[in-house]
LOKE-669946 format. One record per atom (N, C-alpha, C): residue number from 1; residue in one letter; atom name; y, z, x. Coordinates in steps of 0.02 Angstrom, whole numbers, m for minus. Layout:
N
(NUM A CA (Y Z X))
...
***
This chain:
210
(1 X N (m4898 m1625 m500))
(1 X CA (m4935 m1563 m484))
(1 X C (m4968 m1536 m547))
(2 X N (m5036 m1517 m558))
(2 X CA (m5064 m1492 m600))
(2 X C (m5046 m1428 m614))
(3 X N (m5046 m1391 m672))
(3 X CA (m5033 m1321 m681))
(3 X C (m5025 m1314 m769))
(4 X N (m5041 m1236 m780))
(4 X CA (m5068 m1231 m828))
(4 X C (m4996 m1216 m880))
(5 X N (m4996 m1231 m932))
(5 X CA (m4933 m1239 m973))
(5 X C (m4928 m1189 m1004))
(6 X N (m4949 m1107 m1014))
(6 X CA (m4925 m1057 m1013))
(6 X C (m4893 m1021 m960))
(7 X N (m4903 m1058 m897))
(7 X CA (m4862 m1039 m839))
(7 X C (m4796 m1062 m810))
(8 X N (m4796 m1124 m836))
(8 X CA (m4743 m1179 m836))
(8 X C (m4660 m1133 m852))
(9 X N (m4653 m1123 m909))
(9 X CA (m4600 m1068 m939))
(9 X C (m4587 m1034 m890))
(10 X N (m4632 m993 m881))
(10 X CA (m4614 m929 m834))
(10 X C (m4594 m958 m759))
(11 X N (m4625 m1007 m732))
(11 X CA (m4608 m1017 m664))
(11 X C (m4532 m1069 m672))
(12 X N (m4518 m1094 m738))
(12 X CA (m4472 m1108 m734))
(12 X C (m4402 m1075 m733))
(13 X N (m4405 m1039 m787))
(13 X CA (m4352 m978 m787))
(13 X C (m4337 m927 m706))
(14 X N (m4418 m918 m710))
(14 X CA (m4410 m875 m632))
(14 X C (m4358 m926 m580))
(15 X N (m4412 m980 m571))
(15 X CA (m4351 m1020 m539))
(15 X C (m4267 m1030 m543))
(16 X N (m4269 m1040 m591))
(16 X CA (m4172 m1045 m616))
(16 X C (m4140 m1001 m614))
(17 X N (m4177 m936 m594))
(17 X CA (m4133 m851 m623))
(17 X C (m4147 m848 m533))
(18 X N (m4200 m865 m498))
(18 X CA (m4193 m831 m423))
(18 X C (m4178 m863 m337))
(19 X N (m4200 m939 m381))
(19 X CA (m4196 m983 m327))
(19 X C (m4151 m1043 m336))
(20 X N (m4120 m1056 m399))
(20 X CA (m4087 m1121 m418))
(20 X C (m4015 m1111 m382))
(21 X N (m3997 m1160 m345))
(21 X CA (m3939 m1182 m302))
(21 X C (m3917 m1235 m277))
(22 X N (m3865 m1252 m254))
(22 X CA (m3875 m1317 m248))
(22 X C (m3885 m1344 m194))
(23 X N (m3936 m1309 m141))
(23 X CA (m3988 m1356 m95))
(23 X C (m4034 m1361 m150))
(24 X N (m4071 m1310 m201))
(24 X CA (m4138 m1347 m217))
(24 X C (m4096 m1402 m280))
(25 X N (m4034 m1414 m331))
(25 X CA (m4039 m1462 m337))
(25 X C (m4024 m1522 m297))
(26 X N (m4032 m1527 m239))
(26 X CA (m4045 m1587 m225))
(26 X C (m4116 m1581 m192))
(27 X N (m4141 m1532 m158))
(27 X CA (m4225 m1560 m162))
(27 X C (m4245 m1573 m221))
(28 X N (m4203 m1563 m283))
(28 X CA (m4252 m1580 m338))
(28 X C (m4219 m1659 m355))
(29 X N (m4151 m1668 m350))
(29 X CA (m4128 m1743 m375))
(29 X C (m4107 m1774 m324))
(30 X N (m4113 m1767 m258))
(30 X CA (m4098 m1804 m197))
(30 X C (m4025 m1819 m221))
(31 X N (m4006 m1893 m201))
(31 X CA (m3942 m1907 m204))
(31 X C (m3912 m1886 m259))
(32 X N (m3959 m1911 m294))
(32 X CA (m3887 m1905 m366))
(32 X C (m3891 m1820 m375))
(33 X N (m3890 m1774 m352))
(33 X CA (m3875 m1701 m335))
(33 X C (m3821 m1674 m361))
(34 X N (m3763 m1709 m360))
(34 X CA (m3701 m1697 m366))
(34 X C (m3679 m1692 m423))
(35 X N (m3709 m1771 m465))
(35 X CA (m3704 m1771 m510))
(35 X C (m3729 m1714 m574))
(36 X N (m3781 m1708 m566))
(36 X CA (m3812 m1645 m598))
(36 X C (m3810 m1580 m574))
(37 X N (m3780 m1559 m513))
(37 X CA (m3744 m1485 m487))
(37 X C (m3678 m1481 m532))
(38 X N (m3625 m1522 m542))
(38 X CA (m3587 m1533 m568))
(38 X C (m3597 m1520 m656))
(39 X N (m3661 m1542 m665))
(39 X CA (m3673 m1535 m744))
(39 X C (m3683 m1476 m764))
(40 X N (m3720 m1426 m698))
(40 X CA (m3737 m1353 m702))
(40 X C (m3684 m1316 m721))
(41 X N (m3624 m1342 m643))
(41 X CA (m3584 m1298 m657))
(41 X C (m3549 m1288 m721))
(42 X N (m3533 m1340 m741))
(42 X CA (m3502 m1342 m821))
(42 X C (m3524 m1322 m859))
(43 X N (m3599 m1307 m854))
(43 X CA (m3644 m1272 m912))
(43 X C (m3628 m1194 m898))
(44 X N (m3642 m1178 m824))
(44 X CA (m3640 m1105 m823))
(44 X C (m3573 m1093 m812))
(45 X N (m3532 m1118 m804))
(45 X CA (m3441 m1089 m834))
(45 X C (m3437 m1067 m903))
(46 X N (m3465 m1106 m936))
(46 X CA (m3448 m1085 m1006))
(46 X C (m3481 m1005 m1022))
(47 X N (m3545 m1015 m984))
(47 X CA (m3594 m960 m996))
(47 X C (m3659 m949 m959))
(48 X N (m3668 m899 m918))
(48 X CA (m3711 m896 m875))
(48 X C (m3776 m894 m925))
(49 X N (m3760 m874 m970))
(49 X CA (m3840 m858 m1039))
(49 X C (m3851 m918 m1064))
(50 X N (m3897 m948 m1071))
(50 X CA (m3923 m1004 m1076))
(50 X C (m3905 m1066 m1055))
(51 X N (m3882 m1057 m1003))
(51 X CA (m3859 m1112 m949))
(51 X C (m3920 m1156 m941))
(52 X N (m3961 m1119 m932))
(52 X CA (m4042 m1135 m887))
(52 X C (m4072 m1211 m966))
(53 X N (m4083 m1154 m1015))
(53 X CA (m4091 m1207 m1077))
(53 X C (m4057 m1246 m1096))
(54 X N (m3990 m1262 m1091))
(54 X CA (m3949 m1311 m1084))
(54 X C (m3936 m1353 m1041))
(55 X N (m3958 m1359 m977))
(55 X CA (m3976 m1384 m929))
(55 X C (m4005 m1442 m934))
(56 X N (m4072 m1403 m962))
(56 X CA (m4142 m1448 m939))
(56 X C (m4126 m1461 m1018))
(57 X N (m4118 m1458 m1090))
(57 X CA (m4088 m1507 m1145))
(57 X C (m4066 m1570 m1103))
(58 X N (m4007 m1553 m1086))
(58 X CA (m3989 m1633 m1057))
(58 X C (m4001 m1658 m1019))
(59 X N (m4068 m1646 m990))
(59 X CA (m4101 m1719 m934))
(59 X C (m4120 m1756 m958))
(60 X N (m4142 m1799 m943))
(60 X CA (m4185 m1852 m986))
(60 X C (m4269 m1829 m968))
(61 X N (m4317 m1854 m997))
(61 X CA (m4396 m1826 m970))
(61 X C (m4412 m1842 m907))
(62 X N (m4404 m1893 m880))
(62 X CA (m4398 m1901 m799))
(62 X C (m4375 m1850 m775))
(63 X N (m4321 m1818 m769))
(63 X CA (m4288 m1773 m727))
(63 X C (m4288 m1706 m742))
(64 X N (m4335 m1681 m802))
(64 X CA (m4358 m1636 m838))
(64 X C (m4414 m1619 m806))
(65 X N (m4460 m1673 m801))
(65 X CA (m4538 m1666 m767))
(65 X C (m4510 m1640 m677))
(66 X N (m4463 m1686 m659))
(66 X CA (m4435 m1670 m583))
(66 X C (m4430 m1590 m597))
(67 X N (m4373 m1569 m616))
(67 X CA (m4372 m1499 m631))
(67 X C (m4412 m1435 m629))
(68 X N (m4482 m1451 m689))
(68 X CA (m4498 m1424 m691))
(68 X C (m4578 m1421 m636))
(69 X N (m4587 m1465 m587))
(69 X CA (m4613 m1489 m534))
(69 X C (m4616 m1445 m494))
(70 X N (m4544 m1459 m492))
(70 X CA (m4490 m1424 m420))
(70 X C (m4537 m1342 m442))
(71 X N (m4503 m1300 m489))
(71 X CA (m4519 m1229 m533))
(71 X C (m4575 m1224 m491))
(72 X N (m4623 m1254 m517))
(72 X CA (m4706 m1249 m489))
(72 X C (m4735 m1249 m450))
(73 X N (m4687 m1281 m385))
(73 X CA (m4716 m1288 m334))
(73 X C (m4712 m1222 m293))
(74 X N (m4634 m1187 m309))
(74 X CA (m4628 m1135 m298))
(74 X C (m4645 m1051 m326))
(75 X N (m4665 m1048 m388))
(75 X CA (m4671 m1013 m430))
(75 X C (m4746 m1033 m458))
(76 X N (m4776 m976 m480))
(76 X CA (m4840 m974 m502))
(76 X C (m4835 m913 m565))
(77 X N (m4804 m946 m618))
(77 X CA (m4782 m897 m658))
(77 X C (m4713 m859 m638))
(78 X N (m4742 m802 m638))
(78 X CA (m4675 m748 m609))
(78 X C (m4659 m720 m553))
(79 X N (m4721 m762 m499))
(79 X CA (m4733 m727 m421))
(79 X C (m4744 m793 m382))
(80 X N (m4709 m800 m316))
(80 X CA (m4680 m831 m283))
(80 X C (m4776 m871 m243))
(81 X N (m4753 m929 m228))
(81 X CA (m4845 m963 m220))
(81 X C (m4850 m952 m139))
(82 X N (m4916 m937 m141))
(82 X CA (m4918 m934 m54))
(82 X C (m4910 m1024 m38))
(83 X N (m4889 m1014 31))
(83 X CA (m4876 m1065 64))
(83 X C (m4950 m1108 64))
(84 X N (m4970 m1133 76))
(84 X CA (m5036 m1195 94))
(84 X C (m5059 m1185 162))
(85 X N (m5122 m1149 173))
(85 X CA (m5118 m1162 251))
(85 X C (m5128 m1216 276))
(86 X N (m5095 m1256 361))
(86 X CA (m5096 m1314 359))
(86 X C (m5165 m1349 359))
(87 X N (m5227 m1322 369))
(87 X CA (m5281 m1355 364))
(87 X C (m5280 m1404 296))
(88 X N (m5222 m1351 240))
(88 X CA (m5273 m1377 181))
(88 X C (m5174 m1447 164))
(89 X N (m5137 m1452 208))
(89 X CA (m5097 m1500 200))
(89 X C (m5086 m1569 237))
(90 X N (m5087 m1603 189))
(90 X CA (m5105 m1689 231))
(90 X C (m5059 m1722 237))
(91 X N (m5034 m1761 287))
(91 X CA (m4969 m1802 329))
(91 X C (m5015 m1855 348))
(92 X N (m4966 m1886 381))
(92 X CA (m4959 m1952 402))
(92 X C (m5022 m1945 461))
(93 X N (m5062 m1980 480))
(93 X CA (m5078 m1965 546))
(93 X C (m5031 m2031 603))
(94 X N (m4998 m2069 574))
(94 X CA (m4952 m2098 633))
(94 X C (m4898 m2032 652))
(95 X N (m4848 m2039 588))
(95 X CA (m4795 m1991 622))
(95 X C (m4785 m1919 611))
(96 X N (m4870 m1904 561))
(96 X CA (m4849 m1836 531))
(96 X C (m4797 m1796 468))
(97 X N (m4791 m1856 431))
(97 X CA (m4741 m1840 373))
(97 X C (m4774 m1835 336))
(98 X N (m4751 m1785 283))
(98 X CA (m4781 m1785 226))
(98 X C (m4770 m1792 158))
(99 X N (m4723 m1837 182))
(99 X CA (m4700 m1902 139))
(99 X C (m4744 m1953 89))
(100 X N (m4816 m1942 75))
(100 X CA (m4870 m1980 69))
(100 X C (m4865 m2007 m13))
(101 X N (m4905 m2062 m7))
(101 X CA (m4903 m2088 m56))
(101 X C (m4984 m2103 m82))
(102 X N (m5026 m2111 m139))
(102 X CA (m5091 m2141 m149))
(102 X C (m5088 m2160 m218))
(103 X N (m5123 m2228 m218))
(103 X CA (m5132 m2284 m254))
(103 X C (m5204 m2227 m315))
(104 X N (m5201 m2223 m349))
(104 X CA (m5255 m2203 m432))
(104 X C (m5263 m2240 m482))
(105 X N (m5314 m2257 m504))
(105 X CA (m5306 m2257 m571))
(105 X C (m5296 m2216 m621))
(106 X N (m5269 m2226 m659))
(106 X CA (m5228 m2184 m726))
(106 X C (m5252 m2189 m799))
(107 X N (m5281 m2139 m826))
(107 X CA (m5275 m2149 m885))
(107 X C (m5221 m2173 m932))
(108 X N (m5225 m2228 m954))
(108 X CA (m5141 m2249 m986))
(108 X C (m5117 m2208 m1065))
(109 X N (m5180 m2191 m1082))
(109 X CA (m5166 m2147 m1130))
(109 X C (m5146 m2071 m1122))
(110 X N (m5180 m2045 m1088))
(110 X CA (m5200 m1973 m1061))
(110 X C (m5133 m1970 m993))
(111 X N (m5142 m2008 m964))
(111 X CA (m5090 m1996 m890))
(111 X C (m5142 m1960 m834))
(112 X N (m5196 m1946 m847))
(112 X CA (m5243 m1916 m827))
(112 X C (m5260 m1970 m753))
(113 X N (m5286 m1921 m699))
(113 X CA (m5299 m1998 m649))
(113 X C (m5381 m1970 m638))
(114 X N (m5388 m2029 m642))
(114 X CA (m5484 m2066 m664))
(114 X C (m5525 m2057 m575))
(115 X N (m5478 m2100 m517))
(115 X CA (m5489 m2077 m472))
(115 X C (m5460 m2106 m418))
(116 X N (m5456 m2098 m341))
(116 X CA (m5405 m2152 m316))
(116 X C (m5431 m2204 m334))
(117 X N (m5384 m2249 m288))
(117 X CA (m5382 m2313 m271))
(117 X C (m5447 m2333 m241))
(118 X N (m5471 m2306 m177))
(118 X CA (m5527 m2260 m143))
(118 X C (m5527 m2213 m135))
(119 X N (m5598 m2176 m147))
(119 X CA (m5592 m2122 m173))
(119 X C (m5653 m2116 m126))
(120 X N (m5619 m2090 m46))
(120 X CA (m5653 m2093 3))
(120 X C (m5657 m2034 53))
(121 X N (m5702 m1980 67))
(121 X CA (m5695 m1920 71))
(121 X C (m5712 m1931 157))
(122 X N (m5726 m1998 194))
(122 X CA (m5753 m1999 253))
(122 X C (m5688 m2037 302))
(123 X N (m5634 m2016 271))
(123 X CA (m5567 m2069 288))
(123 X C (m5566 m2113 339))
(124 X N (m5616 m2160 279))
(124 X CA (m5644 m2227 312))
(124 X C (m5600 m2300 281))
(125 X N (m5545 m2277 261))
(125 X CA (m5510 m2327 196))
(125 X C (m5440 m2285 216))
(126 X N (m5385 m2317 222))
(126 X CA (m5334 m2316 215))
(126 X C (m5300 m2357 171))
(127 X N (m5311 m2407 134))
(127 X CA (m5308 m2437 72))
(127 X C (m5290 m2402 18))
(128 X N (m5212 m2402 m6))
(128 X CA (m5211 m2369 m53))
(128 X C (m5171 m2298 m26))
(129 X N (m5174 m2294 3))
(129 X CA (m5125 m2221 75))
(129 X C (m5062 m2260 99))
(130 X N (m5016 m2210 70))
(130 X CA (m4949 m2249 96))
(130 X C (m4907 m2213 139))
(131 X N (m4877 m2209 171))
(131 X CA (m4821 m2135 216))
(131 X C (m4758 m2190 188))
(132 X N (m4709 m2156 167))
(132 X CA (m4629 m2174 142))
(132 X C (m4611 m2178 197))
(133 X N (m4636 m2126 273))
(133 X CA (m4571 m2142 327))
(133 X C (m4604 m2211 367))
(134 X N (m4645 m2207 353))
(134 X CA (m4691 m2255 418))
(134 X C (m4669 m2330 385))
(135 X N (m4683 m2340 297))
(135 X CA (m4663 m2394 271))
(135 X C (m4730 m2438 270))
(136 X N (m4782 m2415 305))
(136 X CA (m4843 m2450 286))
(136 X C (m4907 m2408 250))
(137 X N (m4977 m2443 250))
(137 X CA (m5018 m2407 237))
(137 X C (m5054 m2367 301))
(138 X N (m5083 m2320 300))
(138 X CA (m5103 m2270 342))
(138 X C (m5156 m2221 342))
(139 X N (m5193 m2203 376))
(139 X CA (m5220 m2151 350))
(139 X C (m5194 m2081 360))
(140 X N (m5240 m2039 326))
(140 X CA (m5196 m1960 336))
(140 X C (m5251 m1911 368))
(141 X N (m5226 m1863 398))
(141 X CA (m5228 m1796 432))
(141 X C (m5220 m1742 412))
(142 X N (m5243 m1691 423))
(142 X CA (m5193 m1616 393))
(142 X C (m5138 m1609 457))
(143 X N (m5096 m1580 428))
(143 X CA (m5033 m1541 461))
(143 X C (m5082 m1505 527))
(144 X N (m5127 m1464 532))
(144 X CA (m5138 m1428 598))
(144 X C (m5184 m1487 638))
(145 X N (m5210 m1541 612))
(145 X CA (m5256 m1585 664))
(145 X C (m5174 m1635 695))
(146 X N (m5125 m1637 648))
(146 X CA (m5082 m1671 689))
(146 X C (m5031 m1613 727))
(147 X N (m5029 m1542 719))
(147 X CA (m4983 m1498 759))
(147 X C (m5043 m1485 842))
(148 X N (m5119 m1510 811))
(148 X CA (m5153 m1495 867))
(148 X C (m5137 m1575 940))
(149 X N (m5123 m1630 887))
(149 X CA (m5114 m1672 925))
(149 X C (m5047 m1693 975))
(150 X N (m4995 m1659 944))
(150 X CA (m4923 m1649 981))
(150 X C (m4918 m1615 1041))
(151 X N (m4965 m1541 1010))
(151 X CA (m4965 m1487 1056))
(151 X C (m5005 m1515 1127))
(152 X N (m5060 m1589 1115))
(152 X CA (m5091 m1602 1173))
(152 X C (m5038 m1655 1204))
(153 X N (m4992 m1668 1178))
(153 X CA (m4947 m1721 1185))
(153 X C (m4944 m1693 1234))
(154 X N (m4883 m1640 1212))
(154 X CA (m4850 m1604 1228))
(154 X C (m4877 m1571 1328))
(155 X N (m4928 m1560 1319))
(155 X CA (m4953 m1518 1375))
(155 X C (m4973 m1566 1426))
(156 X N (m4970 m1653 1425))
(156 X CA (m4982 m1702 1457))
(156 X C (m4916 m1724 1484))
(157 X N (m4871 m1715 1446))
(157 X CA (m4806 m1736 1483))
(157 X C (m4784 m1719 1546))
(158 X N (m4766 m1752 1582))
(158 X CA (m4745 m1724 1642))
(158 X C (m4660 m1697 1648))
(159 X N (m4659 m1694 1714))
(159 X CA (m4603 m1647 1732))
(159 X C (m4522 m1685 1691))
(160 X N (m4526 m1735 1719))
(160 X CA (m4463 m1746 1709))
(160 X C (m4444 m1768 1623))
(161 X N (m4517 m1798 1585))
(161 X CA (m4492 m1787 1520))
(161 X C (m4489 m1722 1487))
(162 X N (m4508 m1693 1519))
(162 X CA (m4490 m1614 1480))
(162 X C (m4411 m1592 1500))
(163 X N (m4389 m1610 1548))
(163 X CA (m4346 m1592 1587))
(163 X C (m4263 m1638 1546))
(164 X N (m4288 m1710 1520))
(164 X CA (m4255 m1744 1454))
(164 X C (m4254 m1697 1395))
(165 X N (m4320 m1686 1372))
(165 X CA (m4327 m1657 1321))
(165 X C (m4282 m1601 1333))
(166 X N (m4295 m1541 1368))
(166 X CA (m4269 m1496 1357))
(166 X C (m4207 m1460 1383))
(167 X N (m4177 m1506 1430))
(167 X CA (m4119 m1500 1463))
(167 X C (m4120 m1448 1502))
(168 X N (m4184 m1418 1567))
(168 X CA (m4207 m1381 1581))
(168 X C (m4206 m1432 1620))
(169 X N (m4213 m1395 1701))
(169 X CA (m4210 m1424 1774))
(169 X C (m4274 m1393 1812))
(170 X N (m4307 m1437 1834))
(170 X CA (m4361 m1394 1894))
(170 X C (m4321 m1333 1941))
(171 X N (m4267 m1408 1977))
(171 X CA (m4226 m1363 2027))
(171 X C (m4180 m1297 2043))
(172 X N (m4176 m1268 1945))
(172 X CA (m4123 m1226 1928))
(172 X C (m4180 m1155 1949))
(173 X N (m4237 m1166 1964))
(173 X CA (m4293 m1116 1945))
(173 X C (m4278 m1100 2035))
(174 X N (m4318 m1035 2065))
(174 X CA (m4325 m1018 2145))
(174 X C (m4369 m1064 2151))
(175 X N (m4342 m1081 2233))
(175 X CA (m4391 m1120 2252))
(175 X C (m4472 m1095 2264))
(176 X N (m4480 m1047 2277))
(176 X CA (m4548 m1021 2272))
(176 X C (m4605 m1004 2213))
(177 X N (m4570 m1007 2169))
(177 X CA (m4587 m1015 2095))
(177 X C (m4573 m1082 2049))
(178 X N (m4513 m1124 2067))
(178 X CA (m4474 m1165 2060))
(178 X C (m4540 m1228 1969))
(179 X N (m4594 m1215 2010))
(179 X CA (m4646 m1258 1965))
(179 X C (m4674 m1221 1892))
(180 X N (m4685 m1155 1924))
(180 X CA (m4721 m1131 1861))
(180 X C (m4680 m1087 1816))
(181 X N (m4631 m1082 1841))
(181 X CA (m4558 m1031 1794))
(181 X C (m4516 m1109 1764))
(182 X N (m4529 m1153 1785))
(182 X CA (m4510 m1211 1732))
(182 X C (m4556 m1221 1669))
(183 X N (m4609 m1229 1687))
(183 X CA (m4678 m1231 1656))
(183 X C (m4668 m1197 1598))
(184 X N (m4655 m1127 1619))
(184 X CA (m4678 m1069 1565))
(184 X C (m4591 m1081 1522))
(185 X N (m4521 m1094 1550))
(185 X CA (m4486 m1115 1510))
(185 X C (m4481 m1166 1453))
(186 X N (m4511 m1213 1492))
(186 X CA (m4517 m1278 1447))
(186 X C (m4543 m1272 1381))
(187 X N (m4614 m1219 1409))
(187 X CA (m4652 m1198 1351))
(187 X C (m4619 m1174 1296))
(188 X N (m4609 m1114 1330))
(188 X CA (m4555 m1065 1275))
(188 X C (m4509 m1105 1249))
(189 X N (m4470 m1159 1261))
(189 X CA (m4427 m1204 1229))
(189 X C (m4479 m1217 1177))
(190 X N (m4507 m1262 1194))
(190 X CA (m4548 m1306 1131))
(190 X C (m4587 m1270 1082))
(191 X N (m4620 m1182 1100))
(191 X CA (m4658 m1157 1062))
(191 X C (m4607 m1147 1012))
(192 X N (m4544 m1114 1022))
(192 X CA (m4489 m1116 973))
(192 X C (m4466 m1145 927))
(193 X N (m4500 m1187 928))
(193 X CA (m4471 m1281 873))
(193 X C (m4524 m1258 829))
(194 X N (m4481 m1279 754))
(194 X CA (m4519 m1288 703))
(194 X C (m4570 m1355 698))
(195 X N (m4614 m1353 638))
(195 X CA (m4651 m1431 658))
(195 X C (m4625 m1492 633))
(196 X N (m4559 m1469 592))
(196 X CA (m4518 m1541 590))
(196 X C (m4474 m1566 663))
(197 X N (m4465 m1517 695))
(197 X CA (m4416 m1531 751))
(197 X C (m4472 m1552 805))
(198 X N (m4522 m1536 823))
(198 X CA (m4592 m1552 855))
(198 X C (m4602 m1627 843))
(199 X N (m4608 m1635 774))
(199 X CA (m4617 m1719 757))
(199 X C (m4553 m1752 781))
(200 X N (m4513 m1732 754))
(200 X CA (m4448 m1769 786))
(200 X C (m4456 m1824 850))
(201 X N (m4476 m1738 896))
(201 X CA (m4469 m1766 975))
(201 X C (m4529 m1789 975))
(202 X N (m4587 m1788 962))
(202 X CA (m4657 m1821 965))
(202 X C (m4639 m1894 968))
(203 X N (m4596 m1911 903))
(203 X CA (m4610 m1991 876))
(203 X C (m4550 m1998 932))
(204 X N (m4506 m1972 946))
(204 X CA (m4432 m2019 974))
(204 X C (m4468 m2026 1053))
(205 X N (m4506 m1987 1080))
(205 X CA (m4541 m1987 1139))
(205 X C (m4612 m2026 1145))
(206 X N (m4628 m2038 1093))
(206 X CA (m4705 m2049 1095))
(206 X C (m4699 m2115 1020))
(207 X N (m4684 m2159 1028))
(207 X CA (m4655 m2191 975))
(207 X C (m4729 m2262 957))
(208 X N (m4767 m2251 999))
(208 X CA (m4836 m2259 988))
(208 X C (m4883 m2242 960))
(209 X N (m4859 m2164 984))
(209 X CA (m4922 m2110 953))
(209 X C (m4982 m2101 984))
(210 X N (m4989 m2145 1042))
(210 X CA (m5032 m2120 1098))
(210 X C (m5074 m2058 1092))
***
């Protein structure tokens, strides 16, 4: 993530003093989590005051850059970052993760990247586009062109897979209403789901992508 290195400090500290715990160390070190929650705690037993700088002393630069990543993504200095609206966030267009991966060239001196792999603004090239969950190459989407494509999933399904999905019965409804008071339940079930739980049932139902 790019960001400017008089801000870096501050969003780091902010981070460690308001949000550091140990769910975000493991969004920040995945498995090995434990291992370095464990290193915290030993640091901040001794002393909650400079825990934070003693910390990040003993990572190595790999897990330093992770760290201070993590800080940034959340923090913008000393004030918390707006979220991304989903127009401007890109997933998978198979399963919608945004898990993504892209192939650059790199400055080997600089670290600087020169430009993709393709560097293709008409996403006419998936070459070089990777999704971690899918395991192949792919092209990508924003988050709302694929929440727009679920949601049409979604409204094509018929009775009885909704009725799987949501453990909701036509028959439990009056019979004189019995169709459209399911309808409007089903709905209300699914409008309720976040868009990880949405993908979930998308791919376990729709494992095509139709």
């Amino acid at each position: 993530m790019k960001y400017q290195a008089e801000n870096a400090v501050s969003s780091f500290f902010y981070y460690m003093w308001n949000a550091w715990s140990k769910e975000e160390c493991k969004a920040v070190f995945g498995d090995m989590y434990r291992h370095f929650w464990d290193k915290w705690s030993a640091l901040a037993d001794k002393s909650i005051f400079g825990a934070a700088e003693r910390f990040f002393a003993e990572l190595s630069e790999n897990n330093q850059k992770l760290l201070v990543e993590r800080a940034v993504t959340l923090y913008d200095g000393r004030a918390f970052r707006k979220e991304p609206d989903d127009s401007d966030i890109l997933v998978c267009k198979e399963c919608g993760s945004r898990q993504l991966e892209i192939q650059a060239w790199i400055n080997a001196n600089t670290d600087e990247r020169i430009s993709y792999v393709h560097d293709d603004n008409n996403g006419l090239w998936c070459d070089g586009k990777w999704c971690e969950e899918c395991g192949v190459q792919v092209f990508f989407c924003t988050k709302a062109e694929f929440t727009q494509k679920m949601q049409g999933w979604w409204e094509s399904c018929g009775f009885e897979t909704k009725e799987q999905i949501t453990g909701l019965k036509v028959c439990d409804s009056p019979p004189s209403e019995n169709t459209q008071t399911f309808i409007d339940a089903a709905d209300q079930w699914w409008n309720s789901r976040d868009y990880e739980h949405k993908r979930e049932i998308y791919n376990r139902y729709n494992s095509k992508n139709e």
